[in-house]
Structure formats: C-alpha cells, structure tokens
C-alpha positions in Angstrom: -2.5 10.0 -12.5 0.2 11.9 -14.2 -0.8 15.2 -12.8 -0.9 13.5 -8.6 2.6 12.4 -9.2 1.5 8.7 -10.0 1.8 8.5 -13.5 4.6 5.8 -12.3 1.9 3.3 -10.8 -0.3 3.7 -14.1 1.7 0.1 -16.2 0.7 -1.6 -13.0 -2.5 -0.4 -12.9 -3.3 -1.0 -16.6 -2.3 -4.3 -16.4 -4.8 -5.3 -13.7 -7.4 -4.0 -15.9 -6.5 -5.7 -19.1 -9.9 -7.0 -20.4 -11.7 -4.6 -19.6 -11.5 -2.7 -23.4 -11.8 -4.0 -26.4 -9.4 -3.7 -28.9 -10.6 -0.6 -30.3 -10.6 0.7 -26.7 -14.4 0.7 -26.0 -15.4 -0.7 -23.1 -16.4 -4.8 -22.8 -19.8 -4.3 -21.4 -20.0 -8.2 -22.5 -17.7 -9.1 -20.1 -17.4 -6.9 -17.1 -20.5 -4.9 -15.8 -19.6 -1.1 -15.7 -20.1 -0.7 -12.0 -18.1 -4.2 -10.7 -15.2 -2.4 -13.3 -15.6 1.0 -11.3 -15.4 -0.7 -8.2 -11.7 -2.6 -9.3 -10.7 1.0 -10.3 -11.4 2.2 -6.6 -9.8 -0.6 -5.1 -6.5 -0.5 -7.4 -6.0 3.2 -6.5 -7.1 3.1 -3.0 -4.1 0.5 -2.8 -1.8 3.2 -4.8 -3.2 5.9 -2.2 -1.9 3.9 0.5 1.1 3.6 -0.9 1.8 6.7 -1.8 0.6 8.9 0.8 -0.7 5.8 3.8 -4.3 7.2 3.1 -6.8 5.1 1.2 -9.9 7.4 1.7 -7.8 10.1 -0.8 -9.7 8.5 -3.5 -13.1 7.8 -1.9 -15.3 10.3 -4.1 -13.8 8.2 -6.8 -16.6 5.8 -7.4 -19.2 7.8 -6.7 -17.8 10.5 -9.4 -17.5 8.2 -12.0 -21.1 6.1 -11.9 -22.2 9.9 -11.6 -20.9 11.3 -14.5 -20.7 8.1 -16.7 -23.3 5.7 -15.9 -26.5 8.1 -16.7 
C-alpha cells in the first residue's frame, strides 16, 4: 500500500480486519474461511480505490491474484 501512495489508509484497513490473525500472526482459518477473508480485502480496498483515485475496478485482479497464488 506504501508503494501506491496509500500506506495512509493501511490503520483503517488493519482495523477492519482485526480477527482475522492470530496472535502469532497466522491466519484464523477457525474463524474466517480464506476466500470470505479475501473477498473483505477486495471490498476494503475497492472502497480505498474509490477514494483515492474514484475508480474501484483499480483493484479488481486483486481477488483473483491472491486465491491464485495462495489458496493452492
């Protein structure tokens, strides 16, 4: 986010997601199925994209690169 000029959206972001990781920072497969949580992600920066630059399909490969490259 840091490197699109967001990295000032990222707390707000965070915060939406709290629950999501365990302490240790691994992910709570017990509580939030990988692919809903991917899907929130979208959603949260498709809102920033909007914000930012009044274009929410910026971030559309998003979901699709993730559950790609992270979901087997």
């Amino acid at each position: 986010m840091g490197q699109l000029g967001l990295g000032r959206h990222f707390r707000m972001l965070a915060s939406r997601l709290d629950g999501a990781f365990t302490a240790d920072g691994v992910f709570a497969h017990d509580r939030l199925w990988f692919f809903d949580f991917v899907d929130d992600v979208e959603e949260l920066l498709e809102e920033v994209a909007w914000q930012e630059w009044g274009n929410k399909e910026a971030v559309d490969v998003f979901e699709e690169y993730v559950l790609h490259h992270y979901s087997g």
